[in-house]
py3Dmol code that shows the C-alpha trace and the ligand (Angstrom):
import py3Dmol

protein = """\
ATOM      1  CA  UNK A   1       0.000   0.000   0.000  1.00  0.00           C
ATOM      2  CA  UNK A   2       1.769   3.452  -0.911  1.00  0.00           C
ATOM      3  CA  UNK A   3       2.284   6.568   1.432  1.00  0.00           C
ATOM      4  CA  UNK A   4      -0.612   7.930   0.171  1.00  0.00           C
ATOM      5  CA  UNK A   5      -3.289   5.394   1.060  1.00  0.00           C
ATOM      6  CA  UNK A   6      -2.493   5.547   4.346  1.00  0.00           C
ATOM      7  CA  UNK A   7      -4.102   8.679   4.889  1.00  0.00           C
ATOM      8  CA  UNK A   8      -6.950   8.505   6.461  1.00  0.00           C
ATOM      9  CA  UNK A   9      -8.530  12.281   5.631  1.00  0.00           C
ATOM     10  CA  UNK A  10     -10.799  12.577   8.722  1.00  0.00           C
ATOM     11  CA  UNK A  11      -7.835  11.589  11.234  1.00  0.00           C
ATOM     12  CA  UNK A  12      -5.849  14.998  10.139  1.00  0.00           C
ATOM     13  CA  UNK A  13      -6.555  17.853  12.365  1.00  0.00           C
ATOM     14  CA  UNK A  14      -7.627  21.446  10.413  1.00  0.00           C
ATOM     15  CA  UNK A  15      -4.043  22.697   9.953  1.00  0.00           C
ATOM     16  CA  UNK A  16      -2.757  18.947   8.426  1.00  0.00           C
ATOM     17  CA  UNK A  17      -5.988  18.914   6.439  1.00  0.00           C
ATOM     18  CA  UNK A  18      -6.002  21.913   4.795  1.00  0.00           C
ATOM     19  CA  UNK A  19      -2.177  21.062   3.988  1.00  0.00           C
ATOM     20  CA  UNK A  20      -3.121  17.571   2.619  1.00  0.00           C
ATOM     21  CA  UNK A  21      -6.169  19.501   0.173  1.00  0.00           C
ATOM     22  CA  UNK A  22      -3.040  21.554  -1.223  1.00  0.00           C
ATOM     23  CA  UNK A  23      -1.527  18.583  -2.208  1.00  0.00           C
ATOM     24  CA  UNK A  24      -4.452  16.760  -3.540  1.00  0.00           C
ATOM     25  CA  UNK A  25      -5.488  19.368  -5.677  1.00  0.00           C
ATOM     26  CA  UNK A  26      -1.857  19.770  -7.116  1.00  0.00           C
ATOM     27  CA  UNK A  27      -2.505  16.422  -7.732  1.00  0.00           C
ATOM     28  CA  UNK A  28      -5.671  16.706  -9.336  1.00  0.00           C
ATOM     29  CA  UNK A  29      -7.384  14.524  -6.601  1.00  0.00           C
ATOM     30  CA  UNK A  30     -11.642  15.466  -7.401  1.00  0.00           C
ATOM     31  CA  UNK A  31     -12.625  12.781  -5.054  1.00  0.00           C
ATOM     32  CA  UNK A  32     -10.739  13.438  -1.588  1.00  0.00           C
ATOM     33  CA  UNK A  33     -11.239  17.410  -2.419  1.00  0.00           C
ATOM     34  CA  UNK A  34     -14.692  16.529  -2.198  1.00  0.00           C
ATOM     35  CA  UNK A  35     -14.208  14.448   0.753  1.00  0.00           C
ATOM     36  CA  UNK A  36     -11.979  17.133   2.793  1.00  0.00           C
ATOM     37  CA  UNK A  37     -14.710  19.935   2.026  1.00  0.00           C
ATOM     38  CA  UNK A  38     -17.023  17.879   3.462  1.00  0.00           C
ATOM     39  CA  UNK A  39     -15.211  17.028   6.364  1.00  0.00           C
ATOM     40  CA  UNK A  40     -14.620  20.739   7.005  1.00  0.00           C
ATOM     41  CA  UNK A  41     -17.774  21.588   6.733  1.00  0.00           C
ATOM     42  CA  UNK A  42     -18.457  18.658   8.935  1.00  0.00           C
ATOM     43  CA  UNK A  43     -16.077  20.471  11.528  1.00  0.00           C
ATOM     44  CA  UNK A  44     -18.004  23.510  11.097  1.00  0.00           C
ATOM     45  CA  UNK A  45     -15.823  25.596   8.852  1.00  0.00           C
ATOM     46  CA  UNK A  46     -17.424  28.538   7.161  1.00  0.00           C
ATOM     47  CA  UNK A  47     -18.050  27.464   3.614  1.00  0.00           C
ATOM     48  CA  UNK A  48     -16.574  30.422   2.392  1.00  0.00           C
ATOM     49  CA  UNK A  49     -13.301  30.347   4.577  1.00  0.00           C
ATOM     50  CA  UNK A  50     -13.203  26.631   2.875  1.00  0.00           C
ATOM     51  CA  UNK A  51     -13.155  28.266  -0.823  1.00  0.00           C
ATOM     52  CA  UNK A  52     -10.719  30.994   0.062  1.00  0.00           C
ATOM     53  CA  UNK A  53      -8.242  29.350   2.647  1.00  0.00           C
ATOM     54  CA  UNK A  54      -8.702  25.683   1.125  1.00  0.00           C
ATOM     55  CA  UNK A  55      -9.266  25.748  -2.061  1.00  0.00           C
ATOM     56  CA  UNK A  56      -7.767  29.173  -3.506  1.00  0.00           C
ATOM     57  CA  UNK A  57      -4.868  28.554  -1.369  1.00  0.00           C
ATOM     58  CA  UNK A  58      -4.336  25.595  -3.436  1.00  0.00           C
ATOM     59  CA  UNK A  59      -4.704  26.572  -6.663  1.00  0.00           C
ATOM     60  CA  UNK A  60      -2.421  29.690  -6.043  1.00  0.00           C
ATOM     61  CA  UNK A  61       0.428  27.060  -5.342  1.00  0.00           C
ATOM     62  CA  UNK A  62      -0.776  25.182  -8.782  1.00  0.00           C
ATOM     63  CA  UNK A  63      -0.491  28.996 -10.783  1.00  0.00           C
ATOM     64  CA  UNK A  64       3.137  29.357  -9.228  1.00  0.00           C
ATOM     65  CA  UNK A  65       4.579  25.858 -10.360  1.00  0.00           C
ATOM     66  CA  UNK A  66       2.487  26.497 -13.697  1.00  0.00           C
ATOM     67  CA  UNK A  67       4.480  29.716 -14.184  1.00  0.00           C
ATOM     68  CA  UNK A  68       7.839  28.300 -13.539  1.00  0.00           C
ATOM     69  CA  UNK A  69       7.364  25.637 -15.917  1.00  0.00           C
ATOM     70  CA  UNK A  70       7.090  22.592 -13.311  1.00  0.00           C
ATOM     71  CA  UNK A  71       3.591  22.264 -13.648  1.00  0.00           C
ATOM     72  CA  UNK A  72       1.890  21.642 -17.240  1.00  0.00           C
ATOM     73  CA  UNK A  73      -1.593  22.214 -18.501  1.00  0.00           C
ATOM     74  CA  UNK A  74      -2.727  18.356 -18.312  1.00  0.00           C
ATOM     75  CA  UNK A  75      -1.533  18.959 -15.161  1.00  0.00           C
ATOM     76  CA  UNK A  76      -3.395  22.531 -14.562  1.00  0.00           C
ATOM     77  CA  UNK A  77      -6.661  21.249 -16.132  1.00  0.00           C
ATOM     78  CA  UNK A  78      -6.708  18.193 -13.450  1.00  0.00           C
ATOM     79  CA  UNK A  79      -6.253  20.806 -10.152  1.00  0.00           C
ATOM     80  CA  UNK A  80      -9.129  23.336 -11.816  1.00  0.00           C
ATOM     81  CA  UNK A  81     -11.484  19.935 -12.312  1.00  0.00           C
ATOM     82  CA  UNK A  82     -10.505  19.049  -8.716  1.00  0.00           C
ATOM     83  CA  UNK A  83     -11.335  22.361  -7.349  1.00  0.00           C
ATOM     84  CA  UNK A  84     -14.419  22.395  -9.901  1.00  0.00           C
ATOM     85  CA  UNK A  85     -15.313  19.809  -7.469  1.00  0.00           C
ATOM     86  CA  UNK A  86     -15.199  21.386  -3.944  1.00  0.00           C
ATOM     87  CA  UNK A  87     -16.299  24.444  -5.359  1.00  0.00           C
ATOM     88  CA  UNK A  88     -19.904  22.612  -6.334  1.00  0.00           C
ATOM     89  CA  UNK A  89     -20.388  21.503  -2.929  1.00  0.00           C
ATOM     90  CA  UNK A  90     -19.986  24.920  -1.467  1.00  0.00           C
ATOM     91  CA  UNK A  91     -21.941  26.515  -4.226  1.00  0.00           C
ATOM     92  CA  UNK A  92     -25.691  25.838  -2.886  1.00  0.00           C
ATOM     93  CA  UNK A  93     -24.403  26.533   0.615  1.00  0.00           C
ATOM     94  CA  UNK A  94     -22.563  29.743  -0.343  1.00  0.00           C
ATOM     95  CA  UNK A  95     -25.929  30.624  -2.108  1.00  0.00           C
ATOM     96  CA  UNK A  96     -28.453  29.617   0.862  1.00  0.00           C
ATOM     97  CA  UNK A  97     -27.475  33.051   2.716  1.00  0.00           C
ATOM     98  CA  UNK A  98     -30.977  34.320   2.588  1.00  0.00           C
ATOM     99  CA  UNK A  99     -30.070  37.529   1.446  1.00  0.00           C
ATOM    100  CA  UNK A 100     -32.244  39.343   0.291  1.00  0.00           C
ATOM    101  CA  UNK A 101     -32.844  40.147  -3.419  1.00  0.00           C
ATOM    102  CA  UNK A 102     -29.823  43.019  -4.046  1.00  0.00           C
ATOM    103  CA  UNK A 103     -29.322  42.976  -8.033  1.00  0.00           C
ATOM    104  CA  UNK A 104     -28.570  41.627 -11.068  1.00  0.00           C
ATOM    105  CA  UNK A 105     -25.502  40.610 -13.395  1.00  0.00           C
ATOM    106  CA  UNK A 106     -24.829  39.359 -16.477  1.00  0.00           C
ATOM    107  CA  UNK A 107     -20.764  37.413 -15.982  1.00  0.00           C
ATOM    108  CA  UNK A 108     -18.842  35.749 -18.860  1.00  0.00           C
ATOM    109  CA  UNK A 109     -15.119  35.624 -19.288  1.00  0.00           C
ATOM    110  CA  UNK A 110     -13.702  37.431 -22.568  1.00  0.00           C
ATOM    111  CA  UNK A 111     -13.114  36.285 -26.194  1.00  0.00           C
ATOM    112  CA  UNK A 112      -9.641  33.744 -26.371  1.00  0.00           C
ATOM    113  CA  UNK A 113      -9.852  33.161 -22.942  1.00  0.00           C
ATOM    114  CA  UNK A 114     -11.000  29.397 -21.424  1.00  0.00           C
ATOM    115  CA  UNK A 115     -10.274  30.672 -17.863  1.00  0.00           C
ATOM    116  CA  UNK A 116     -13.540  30.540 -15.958  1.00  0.00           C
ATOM    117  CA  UNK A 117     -12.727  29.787 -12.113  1.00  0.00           C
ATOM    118  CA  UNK A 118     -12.020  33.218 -11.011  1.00  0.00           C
ATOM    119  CA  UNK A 119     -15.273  33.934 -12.312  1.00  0.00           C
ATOM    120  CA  UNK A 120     -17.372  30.733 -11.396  1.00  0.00           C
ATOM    121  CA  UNK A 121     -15.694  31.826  -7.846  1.00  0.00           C
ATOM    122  CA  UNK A 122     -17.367  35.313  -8.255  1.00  0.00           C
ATOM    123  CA  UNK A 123     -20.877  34.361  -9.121  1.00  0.00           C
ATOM    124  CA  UNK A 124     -20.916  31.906  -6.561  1.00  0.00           C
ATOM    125  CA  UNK A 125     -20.280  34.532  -4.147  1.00  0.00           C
ATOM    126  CA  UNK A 126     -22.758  37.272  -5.808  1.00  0.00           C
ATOM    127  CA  UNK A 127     -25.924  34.750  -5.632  1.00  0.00           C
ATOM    128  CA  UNK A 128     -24.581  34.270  -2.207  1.00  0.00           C
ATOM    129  CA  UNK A 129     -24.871  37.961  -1.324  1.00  0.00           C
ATOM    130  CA  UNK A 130     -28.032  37.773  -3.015  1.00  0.00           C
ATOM    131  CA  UNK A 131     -27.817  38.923  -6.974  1.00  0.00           C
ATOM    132  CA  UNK A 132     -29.204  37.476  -9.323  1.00  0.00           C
ATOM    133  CA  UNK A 133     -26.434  35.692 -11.925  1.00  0.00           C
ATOM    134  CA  UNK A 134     -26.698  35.148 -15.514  1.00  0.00           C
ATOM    135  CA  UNK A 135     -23.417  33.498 -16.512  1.00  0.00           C
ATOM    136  CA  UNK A 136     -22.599  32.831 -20.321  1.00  0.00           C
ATOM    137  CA  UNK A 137     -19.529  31.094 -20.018  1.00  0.00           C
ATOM    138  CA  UNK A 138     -16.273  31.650 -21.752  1.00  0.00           C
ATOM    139  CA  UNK A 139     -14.520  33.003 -24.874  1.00  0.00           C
ATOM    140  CA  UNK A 140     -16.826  35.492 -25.133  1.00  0.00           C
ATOM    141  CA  UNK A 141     -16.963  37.816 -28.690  1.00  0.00           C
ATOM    142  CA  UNK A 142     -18.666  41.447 -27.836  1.00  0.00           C
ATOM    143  CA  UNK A 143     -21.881  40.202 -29.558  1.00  0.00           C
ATOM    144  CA  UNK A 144     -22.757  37.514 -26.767  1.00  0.00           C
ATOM    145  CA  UNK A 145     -22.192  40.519 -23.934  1.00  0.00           C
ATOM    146  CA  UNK A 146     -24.506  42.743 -26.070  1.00  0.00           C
ATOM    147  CA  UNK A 147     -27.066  40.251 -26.039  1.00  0.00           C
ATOM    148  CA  UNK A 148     -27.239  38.877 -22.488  1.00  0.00           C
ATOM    149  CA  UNK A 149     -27.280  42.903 -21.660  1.00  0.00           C
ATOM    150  CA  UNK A 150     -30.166  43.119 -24.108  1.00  0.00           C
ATOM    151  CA  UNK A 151     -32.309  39.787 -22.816  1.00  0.00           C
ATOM    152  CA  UNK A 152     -31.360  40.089 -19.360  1.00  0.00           C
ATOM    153  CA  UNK A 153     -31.295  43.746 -18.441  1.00  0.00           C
ATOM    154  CA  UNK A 154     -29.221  43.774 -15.510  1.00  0.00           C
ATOM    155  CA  UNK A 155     -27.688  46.027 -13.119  1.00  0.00           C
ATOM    156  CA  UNK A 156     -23.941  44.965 -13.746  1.00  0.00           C
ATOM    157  CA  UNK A 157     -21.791  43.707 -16.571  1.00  0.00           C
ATOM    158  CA  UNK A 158     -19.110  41.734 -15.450  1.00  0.00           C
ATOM    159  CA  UNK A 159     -15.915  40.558 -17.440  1.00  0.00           C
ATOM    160  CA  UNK A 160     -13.264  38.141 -16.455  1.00  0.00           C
ATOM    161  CA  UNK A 161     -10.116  38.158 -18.567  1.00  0.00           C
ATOM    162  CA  UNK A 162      -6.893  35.681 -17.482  1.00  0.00           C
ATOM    163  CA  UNK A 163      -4.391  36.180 -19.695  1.00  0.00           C
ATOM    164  CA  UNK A 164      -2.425  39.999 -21.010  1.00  0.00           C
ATOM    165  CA  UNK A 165      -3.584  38.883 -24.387  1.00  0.00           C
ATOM    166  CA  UNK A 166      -7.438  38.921 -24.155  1.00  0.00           C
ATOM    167  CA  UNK A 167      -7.531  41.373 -21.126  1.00  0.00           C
ATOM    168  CA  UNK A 168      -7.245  44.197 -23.823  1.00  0.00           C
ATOM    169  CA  UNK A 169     -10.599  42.572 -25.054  1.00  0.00           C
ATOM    170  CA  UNK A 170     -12.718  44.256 -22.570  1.00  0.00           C
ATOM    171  CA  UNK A 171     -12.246  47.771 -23.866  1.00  0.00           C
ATOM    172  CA  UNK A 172     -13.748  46.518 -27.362  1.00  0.00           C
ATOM    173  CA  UNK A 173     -16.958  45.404 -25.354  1.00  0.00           C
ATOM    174  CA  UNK A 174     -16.924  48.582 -23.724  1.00  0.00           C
ATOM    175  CA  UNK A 175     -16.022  50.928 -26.611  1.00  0.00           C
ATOM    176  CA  UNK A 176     -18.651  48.850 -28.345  1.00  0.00           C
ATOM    177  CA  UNK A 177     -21.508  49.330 -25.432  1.00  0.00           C
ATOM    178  CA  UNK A 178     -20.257  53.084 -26.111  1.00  0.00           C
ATOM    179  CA  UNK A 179     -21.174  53.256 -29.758  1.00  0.00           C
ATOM    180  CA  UNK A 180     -24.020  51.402 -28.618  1.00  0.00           C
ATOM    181  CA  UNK A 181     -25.686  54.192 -26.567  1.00  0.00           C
ATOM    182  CA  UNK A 182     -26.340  51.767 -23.699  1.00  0.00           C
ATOM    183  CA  UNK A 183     -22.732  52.050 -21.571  1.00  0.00           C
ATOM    184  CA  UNK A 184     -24.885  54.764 -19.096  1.00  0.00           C
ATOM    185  CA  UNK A 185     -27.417  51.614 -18.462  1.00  0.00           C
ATOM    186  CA  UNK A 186     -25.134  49.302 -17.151  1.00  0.00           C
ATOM    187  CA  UNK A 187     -22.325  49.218 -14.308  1.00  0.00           C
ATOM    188  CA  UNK A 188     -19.168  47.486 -15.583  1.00  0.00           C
ATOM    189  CA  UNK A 189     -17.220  45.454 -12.920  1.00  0.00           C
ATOM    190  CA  UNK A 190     -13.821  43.913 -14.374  1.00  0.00           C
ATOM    191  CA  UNK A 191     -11.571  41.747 -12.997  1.00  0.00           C
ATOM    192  CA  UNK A 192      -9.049  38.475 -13.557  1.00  0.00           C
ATOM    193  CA  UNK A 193      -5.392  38.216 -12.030  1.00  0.00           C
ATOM    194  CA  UNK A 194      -3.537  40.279 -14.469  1.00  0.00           C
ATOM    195  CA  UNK A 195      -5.585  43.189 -14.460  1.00  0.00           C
ATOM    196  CA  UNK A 196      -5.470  46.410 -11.583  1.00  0.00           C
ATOM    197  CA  UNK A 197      -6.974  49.219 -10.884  1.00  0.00           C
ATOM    198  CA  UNK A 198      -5.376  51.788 -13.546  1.00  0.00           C
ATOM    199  CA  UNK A 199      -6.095  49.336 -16.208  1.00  0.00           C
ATOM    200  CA  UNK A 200      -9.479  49.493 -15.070  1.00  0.00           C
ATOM    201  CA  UNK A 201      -9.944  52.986 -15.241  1.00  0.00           C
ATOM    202  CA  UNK A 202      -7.977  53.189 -18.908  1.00  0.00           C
ATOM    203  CA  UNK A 203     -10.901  50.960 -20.191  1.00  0.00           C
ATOM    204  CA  UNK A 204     -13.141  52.861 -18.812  1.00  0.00           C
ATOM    205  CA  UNK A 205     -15.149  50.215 -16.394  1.00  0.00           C
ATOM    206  CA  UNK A 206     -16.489  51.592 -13.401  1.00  0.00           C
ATOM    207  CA  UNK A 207     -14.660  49.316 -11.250  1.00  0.00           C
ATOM    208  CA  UNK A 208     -12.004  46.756 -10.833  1.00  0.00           C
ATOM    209  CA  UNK A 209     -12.358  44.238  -8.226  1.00  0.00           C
ATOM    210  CA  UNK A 210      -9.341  42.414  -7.046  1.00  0.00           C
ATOM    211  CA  UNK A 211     -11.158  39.410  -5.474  1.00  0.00           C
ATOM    212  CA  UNK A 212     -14.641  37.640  -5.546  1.00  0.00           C
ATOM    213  CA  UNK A 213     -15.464  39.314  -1.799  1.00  0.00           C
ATOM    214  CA  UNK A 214     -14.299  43.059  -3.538  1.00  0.00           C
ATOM    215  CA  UNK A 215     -16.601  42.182  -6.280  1.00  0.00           C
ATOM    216  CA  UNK A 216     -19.647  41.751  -4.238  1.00  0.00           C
ATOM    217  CA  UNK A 217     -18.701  44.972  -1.953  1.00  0.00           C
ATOM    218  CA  UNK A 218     -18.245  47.121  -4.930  1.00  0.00           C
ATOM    219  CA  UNK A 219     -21.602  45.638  -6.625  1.00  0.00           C
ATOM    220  CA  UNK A 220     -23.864  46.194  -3.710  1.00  0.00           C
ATOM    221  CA  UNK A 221     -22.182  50.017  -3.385  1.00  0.00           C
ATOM    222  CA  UNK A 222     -22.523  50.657  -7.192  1.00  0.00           C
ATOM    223  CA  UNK A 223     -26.584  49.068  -7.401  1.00  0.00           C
ATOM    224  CA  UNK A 224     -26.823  51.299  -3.501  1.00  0.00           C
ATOM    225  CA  UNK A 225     -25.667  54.280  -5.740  1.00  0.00           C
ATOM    226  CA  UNK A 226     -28.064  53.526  -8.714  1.00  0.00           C
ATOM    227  CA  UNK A 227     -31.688  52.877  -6.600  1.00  0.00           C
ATOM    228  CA  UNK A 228     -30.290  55.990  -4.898  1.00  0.00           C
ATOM    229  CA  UNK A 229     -30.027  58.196  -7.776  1.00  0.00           C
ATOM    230  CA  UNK A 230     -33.058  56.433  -9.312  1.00  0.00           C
ATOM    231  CA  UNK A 231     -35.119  58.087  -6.233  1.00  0.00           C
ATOM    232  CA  UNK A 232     -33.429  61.079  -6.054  1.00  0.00           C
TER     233      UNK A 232
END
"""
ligand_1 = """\
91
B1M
Co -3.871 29.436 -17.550
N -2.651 30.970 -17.382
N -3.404 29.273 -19.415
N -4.900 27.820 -17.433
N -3.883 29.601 -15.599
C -2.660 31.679 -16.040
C -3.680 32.810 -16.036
C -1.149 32.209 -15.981
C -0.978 33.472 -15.134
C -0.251 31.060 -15.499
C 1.188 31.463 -15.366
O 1.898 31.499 -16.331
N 1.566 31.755 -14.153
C -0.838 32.419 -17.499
C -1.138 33.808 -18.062
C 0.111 34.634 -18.318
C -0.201 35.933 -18.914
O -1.140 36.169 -19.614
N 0.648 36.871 -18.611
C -1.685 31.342 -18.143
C -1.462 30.816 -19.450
C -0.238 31.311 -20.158
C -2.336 29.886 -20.040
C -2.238 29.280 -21.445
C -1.866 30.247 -22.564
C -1.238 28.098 -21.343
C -0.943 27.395 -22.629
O -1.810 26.845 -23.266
N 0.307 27.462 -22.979
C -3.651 28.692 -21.662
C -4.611 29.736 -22.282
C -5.959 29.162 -22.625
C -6.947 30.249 -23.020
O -7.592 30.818 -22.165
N -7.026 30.561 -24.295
C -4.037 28.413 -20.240
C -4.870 27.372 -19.867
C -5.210 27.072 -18.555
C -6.003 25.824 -18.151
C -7.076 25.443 -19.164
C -5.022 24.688 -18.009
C -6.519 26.218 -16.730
C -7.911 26.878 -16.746
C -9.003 25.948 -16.262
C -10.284 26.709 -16.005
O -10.317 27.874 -15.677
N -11.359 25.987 -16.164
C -5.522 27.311 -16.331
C -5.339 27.754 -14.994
C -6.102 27.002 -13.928
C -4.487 28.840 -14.672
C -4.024 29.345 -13.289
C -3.014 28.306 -12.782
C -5.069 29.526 -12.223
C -6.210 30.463 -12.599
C -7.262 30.333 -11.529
O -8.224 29.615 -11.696
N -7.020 30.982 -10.372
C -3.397 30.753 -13.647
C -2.275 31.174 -12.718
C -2.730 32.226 -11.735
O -3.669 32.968 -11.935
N -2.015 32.313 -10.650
C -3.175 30.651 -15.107
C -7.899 30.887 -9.209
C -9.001 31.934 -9.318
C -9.875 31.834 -8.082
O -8.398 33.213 -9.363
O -9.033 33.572 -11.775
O -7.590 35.276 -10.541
P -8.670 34.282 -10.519
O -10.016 35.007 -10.054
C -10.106 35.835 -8.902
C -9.808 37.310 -9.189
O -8.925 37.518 -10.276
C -11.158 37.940 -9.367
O -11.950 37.189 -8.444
C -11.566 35.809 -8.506
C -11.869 35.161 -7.198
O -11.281 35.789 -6.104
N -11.846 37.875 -10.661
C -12.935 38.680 -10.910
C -11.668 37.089 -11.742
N -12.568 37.364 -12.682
C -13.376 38.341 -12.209
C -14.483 38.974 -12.769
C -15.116 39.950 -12.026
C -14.662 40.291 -10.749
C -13.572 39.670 -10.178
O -16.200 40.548 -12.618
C -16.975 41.363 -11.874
"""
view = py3Dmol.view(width=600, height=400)
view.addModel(protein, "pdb")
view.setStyle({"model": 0}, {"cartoon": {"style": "trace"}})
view.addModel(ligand_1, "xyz")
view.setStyle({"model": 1}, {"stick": {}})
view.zoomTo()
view.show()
């Protein structure tokens, strides 16, 4: 029987487990992510303290070894599937707040870009805080933004981008939105790891949020803001 076998998840105190869930999901482990999520929430962890100091912990060792060449995309794709995993169990939970009804967005991740964890992570934690989510997926053109905006009508436009090559993509949806006559009807929330604040601004969104839990702060200012003016 190898090392490995041996461990017996539910005999690992908090520290040792959240240590062992680093190393399954570099390994790409779905099944014992799933079982040390449930554990913790078992133990009576917060499910959102299990997404952010669990599983985003882990996946932030994953991006460094996947930037330094030691990890591969095979590799990659089996953490994000493993994490896919944990993150569905904490979904409903993360959603069952009872918030009440705050807003709506319309999410999707930008043209040439596959990335869609960051912002799976973000609408999980929206519906949580009690917005509504309409999420169209990835690799996004301009067209599918302009549509959801059109069908849905919501509050917010958000836009994920992952990589410094399709990040410049969100100032074509914008510009476009522009030209459109319908940028004034919408707030535009941005956000992805290689994007900051100035970048932000230079597109001309009305906000970059640097995590999931600044996204739902910012939206629940900017849709205060908007009913505000709306009664003024
Ligand atoms: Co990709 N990848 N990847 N990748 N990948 C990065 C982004 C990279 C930084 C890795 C690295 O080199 N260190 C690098 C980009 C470098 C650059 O552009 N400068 C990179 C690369 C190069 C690539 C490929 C080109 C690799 C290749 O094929 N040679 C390729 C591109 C594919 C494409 O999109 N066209 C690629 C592919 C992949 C996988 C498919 C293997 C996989 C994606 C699986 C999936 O998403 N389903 C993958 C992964 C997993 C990563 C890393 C390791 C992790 C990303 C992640 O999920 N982070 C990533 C390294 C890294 O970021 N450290 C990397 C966890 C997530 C919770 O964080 O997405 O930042 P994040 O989201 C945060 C915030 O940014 C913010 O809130 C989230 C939650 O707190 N946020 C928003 C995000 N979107 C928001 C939207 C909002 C608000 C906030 O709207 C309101």
């Amino acid at each position: 029987m190898s090392e490995e076998e041996d461990i017996i998840l539910s005999e690992l105190d908090d520290e040792e487990l959240v240590q062992q869930m680093f190393d399954d999901l570099y390994d790409g482990l779905k099944e014992e992510i799933e079982e040390a999520v449930n554990i913790l929430l078992e133990r009576g962890w917060a499910p959102y303290n299990i997404l952010t100091d669990a599983l985003v912990g882990g996946m932030t060792i994953v991006g460094a070894d996947f930037r330094d060449g030691i990890l591969f995309v095979p590799e990659v794709l089996l953490a994000a599937n493993a994490m896919k995993g944990g993150m569905a169990i904490l979904k409903p939970l993360l959603a069952e707040t009872g918030a009440p009804r705050m807003g709506s967005m319309v999410i999707g991740t930008v043209k040439g870009d596959i990335h869609d964890i960051g912002k799976n992570l973000v609408s999980m934690m929206m519906e949580g805080a009690g917005f509504e989510v309409v999420d169209i997926g990835i690799n996004n053109p301009v067209e599918n933004y302009l549509e959801a905006l059109e069908e849905h009508k919501p509050d917010i436009l958000g836009m994920s981008a992952l990589l410094t090559t399709t990040m410049p993509y969100m100032k074509v949806v914008i510009d476009t939105m522009v030209e459109s006559g319908v940028r004034e009807d919408y707030i535009v929330l941005v956000g992805g790891a290689p994007l900051n604040e100035e970048f932000g601004k230079a597109i001309g969104a009305d906000g970059y949020c640097r995590d999931a839990a600044v996204a739902v702060e910012m939206a629940k200012d900017y849709v205060a803001r908007k009913h505000n003016q709306m009664n003024a």
